[in-house]
TIMAR-972074 format. One line per 5 residues: number of its first residue (from 1); their letters; for each residue x, y, z of C-alpha. Coordinates in steps of 0.1 Angstrom, whole numbers. Each point is the difference from the previous one (the first is absolute). Layout:
% TIMAR-972074
NUM) a) X/Y/Z  ... $
% end
This chain:
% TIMAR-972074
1) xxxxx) 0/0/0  49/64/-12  0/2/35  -10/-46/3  -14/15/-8 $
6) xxxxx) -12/-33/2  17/-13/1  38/26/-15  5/-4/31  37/17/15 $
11) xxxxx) -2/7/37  27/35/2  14/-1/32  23/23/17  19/-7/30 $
16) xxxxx) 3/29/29  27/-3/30  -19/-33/13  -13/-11/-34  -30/19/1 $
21) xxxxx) -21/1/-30  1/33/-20  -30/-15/-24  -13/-34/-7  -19/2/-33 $
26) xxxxx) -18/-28/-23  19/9/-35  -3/-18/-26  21/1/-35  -24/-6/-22 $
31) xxxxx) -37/22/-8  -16/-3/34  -31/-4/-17  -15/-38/-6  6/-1/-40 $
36) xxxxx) -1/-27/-20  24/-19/-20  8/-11/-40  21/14/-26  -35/9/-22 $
41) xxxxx) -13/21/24  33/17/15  3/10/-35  -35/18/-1  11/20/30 $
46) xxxxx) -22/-23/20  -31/8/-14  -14/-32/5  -27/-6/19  -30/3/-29 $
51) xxxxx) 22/-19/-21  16/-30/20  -2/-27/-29  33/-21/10  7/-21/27 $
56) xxxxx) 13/28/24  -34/12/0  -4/-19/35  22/31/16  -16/29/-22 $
61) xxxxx) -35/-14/1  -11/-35/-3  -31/1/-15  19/6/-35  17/-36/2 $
66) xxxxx) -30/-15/-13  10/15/-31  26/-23/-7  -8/-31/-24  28/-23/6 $
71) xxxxx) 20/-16/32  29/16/2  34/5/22  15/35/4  32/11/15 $
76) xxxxx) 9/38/3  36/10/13  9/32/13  31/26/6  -3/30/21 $
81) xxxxx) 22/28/8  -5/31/27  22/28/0  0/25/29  16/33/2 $
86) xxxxx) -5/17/37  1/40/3  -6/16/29  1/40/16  -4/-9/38 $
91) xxxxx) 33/-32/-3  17/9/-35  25/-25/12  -29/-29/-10  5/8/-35 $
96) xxxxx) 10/-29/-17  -12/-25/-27  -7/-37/0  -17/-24/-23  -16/-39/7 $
101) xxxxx) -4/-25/-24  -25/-32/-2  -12/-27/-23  -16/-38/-2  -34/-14/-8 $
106) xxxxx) -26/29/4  -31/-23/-9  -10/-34/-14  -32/-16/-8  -14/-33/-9 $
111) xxxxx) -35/3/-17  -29/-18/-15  -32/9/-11  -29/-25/-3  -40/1/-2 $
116) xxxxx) -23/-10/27  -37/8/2  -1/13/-35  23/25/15  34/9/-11 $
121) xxxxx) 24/-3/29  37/0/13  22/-8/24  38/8/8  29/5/21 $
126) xxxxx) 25/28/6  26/10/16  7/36/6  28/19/13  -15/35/7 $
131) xxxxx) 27/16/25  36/7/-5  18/7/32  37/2/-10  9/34/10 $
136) xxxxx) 39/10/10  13/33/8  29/19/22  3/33/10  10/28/25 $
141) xxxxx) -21/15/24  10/27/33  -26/6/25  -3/11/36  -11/-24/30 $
146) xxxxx) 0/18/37  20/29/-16  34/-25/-12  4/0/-37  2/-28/-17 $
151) xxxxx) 14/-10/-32  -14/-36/-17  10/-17/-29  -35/-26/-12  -1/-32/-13 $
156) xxxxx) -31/-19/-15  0/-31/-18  -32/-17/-5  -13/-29/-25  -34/-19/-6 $
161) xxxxx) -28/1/-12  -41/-10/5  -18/-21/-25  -35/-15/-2  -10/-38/-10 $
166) xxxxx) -38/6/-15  -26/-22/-12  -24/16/-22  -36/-3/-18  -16/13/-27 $
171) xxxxx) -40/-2/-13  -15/10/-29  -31/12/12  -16/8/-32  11/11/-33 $
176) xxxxx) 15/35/8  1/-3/39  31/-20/21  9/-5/35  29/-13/18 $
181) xxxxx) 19/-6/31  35/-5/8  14/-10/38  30/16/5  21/-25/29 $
186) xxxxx) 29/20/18  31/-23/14  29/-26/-8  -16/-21/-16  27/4/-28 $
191) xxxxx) 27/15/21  1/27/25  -27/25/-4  19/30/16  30/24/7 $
196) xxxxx) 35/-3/19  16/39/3  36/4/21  6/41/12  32/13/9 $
201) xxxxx) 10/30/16  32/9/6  3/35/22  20/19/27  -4/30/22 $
206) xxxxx) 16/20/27  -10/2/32  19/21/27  29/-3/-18  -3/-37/-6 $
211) xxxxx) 1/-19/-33  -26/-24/-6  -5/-23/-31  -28/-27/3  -13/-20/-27 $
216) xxxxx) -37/-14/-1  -12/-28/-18  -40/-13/-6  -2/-33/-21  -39/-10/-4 $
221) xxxxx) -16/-23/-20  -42/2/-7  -26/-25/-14  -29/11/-17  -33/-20/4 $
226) xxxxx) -33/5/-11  -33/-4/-23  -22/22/-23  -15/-1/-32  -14/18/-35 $
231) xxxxx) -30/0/-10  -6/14/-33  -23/9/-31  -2/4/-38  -28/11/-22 $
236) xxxxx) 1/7/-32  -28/29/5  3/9/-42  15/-8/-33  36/11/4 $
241) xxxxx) -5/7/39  12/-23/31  -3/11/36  14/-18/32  7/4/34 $
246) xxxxx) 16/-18/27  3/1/36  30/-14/23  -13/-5/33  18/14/31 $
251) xxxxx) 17/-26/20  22/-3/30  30/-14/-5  28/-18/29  33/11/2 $
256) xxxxx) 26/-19/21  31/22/6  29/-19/17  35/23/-1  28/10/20 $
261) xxxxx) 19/30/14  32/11/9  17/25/13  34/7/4  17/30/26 $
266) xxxxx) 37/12/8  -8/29/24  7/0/27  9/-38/-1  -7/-25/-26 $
271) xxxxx) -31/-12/-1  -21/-25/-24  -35/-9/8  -26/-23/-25  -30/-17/3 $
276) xxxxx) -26/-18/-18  -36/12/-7  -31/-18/-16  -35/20/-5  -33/-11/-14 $
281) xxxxx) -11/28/-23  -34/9/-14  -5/20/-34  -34/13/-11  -1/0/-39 $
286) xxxxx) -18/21/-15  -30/-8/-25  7/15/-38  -28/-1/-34  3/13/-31 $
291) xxxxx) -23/1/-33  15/-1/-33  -18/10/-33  11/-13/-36  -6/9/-35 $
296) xxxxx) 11/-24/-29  1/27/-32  5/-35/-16  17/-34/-7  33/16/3 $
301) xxxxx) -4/32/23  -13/3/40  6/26/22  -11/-8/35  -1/27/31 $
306) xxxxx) 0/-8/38  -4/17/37  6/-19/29  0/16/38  19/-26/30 $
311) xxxxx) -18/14/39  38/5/11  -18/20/30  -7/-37/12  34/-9/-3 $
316) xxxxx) 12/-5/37  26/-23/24  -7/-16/25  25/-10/31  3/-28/23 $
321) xxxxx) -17/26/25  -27/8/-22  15/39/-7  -7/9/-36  22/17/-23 $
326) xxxxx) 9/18/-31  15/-25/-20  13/28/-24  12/19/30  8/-24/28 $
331) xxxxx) -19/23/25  -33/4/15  -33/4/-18  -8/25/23  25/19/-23 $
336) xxxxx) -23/-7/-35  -10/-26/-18  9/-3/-34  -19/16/-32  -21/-21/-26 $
341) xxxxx) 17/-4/-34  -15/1/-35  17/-10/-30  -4/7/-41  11/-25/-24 $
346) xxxxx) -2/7/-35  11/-29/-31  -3/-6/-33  9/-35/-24  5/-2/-35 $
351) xxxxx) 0/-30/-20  17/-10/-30  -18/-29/-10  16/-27/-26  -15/-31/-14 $
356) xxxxx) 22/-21/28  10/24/24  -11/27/19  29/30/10  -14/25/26 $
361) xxxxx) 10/37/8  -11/13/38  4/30/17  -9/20/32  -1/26/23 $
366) xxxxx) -8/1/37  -7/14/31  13/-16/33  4/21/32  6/-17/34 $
371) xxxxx) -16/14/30  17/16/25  -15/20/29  -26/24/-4  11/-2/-38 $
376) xxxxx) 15/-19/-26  32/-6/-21  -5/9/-38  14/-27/-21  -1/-4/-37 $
381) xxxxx) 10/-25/-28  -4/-9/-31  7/-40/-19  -3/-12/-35  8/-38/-12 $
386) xxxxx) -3/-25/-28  -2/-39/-5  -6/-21/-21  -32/-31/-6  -3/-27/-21 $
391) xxxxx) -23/-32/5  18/-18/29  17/26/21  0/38/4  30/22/13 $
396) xxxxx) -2/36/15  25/24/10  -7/31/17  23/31/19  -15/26/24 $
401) xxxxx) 12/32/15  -14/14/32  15/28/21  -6/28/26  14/32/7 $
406) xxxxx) 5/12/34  -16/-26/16  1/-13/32  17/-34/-10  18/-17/37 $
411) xxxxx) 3/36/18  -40/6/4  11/11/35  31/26/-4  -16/31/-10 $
416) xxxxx) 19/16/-22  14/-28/-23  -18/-17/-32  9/-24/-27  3/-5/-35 $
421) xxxxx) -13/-34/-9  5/-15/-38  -13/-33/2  2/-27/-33  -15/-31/-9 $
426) xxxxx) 5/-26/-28  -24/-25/-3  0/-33/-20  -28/-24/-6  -9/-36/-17 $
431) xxxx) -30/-20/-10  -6/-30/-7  -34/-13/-15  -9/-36/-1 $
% end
């Protein structure tokens, strides 16, 4: 599920004299928002939700998978890269740049359509990795505790990721009119559902006229368990027109955080302290729905147009003693809750249609902020791709853009300081009809 966002989830941490926590944020890599997956529709800027005729359709909207004719196997492989560059009036010695990378199977499917009840039908099931969490930065960073100054030097390395294993249904309810359902199951069930992060901070101070350099370390690693599901729509409500809508219900989701801390002292003698912790964690997820309308001009053209909104005010987590807070922020809700966002997806496909082979041209733009408090993040992309169909197998490629200017990115809570985020993603897909 930018920020886990949900499941992008990087925890920033930074250490004080005793390791206290500066912030402890849910940040995710990738979009915060729950998108889908595929090559086809990454390439129509994610317009896909009124169109959802391949077998990704379970994670845009699952009604459309009734369209497909034949059993099928899919596989969609994925490459992502974040790049970071930190500026900052109130701590100019933050700025700094840094850059993650990420990549392995973003979705697979198995599918087969059949007729029951004079009723076309299908079932399937996918596999969905919707989070990236590999984040890694280091930077500087001078602040005042009890009037010392102190100067830090931060470390974060994090990796993971959260996927979903989802069985899915699809009706044809009559001619023009499908429904479908897809149940999205959250844990290891093919490897670890979840994130491992290490922070470093390396420091030293004077105090009355003594030295100090002390080094704090915070290992944790956190399982992600849950279960929701989308329900969705199509209807083709005219000629050329399609509209559909789905719904991804809210769901509360189990987090098990075991990590480590140390701590390491020389004034005014050497001192090393660590310990173990373990923590049962709750997270609220919030619910999202969208509708998508398209037009097919004709056999060869579609353009296709979506809005989708995600209740991040909703979004909450929840401690071992029941206090609630900010996953964005780390603190209280008493502080704010998070804003609703609503995104605008835009895409076109173009088909050059032979006697055995089909070559299509996509493109998109988009609109994908990520909520913060009280506000939002403006983010905005664009993607285009290609592929290539014949009878037995089809083969999409797609790249995407996103980025945002002056956003909050890992420092939501250093006033002052915003990010430049570039974020890019290559997609590639395969089909294969029996």
């Amino acid at each position: 599920m930018k920020k886990v966002a949900l499941l992008f989830i990087a925890v920033a941490v930074f250490f004080g004299g005793n390791v206290k926590s500066f912030a402890q944020q849910i940040e995710m890599s990738s979009s915060l928002n729950p998108v889908g997956s595929g090559a086809r529709a990454t390439g129509m800027g994610g317009a896909f939700i009124g169109v959802a005729d391949d077998a990704t359709a379970a994670s845009w909207n699952p009604a459309g998978l009734v369209q497909l004719e034949k059993p099928e196997v899919s596989v969609v492989y994925a490459y992502f890269n974040r790049r970071q560059a930190y500026s900052s009036w109130s701590h100019p010695e933050m700025e700094s740049e840094n850059s993650m990378d990420a990549n392995g199977l973003n979705y697979a499917s198995v599918a087969y359509p059949f007729v029951l009840l004079n009723r076309n039908m299908i079932v399937s099931l996918n596999y969905q990795r919707l989070f990236e969490m590999n984040k890694a930065f280091d930077f500087k960073y001078t602040w005042y505790n009890a009037g010392i100054k102190r100067y830090d030097n931060i470390e974060c390395y994090q990796e993971g990721f959260l996927y979903a294993v989802s069985p899915a249904y699809a009706v044809q309810v009559t001619p023009e009119f499908y429904l479908g359902a897809t149940l999205n199951l959250w844990g290891d069930y093919l490897g670890k559902n979840g994130w491992s992060n290490e922070y470093k901070s390396f420091n030293k101070k004077t105090i009355a006229g003594f030295h100090i350099t002390e080094k704090d370390v915070w290992k944790n690693t956190l399982s992600f368990e849950g279960t929701n599901a989308n329900f969705g729509f199509l209807w083709n409500v005219y000629g050329p027109f399609t509209v559909g809508g789905v719904f991804k219900t809210p769901f509360e989701a189990k987090l098990r955080q075991e990590g480590s801390v140390y701590n390491r002292t020389d004034w005014p003698v050497l001192k090393e302290l660590s310990k173990k912790t373990f923590e049962d964690l709750t997270m609220e997820m919030p619910a999202s729905y969208g509708l998508g309308l398209s037009y097919r001009h004709s056999d060869a053209l579609m353009v296709a147009f979506d809005i989708y909104r995600t209740e991040w005010s909703r979004f909450l987590l929840r401690d071992s003693k029941g206090r609630e807070k900010n996953p964005v922020y780390g603190d209280s809700l008493s502080k704010g809750r998070l804003s609703d966002t609503t995104q605008l997806r835009l895409g076109t496909e173009y088909l050059f249609i032979g006697e055995k082979r089909v070559i299509p041209v996509r493109a998109g733009l988009f609109y994908d902020p990520e909520p913060m408090r009280g506000n939002f993040d403006d983010y905005y992309g664009f993607s285009f791709g290609t592929g290539y169909s014949t009878g037995k197998f089809s083969v999409d490629a797609s790249y995407q853009y996103r980025f945002g200017r002056n956003v909050s990115g890992d420092m939501a809570n250093i006033e002052g300081t915003s990010v430049d985020i570039n974020q890019h993603t290559v997609m590639m897909s395969l089909i294969y009809y029996f």
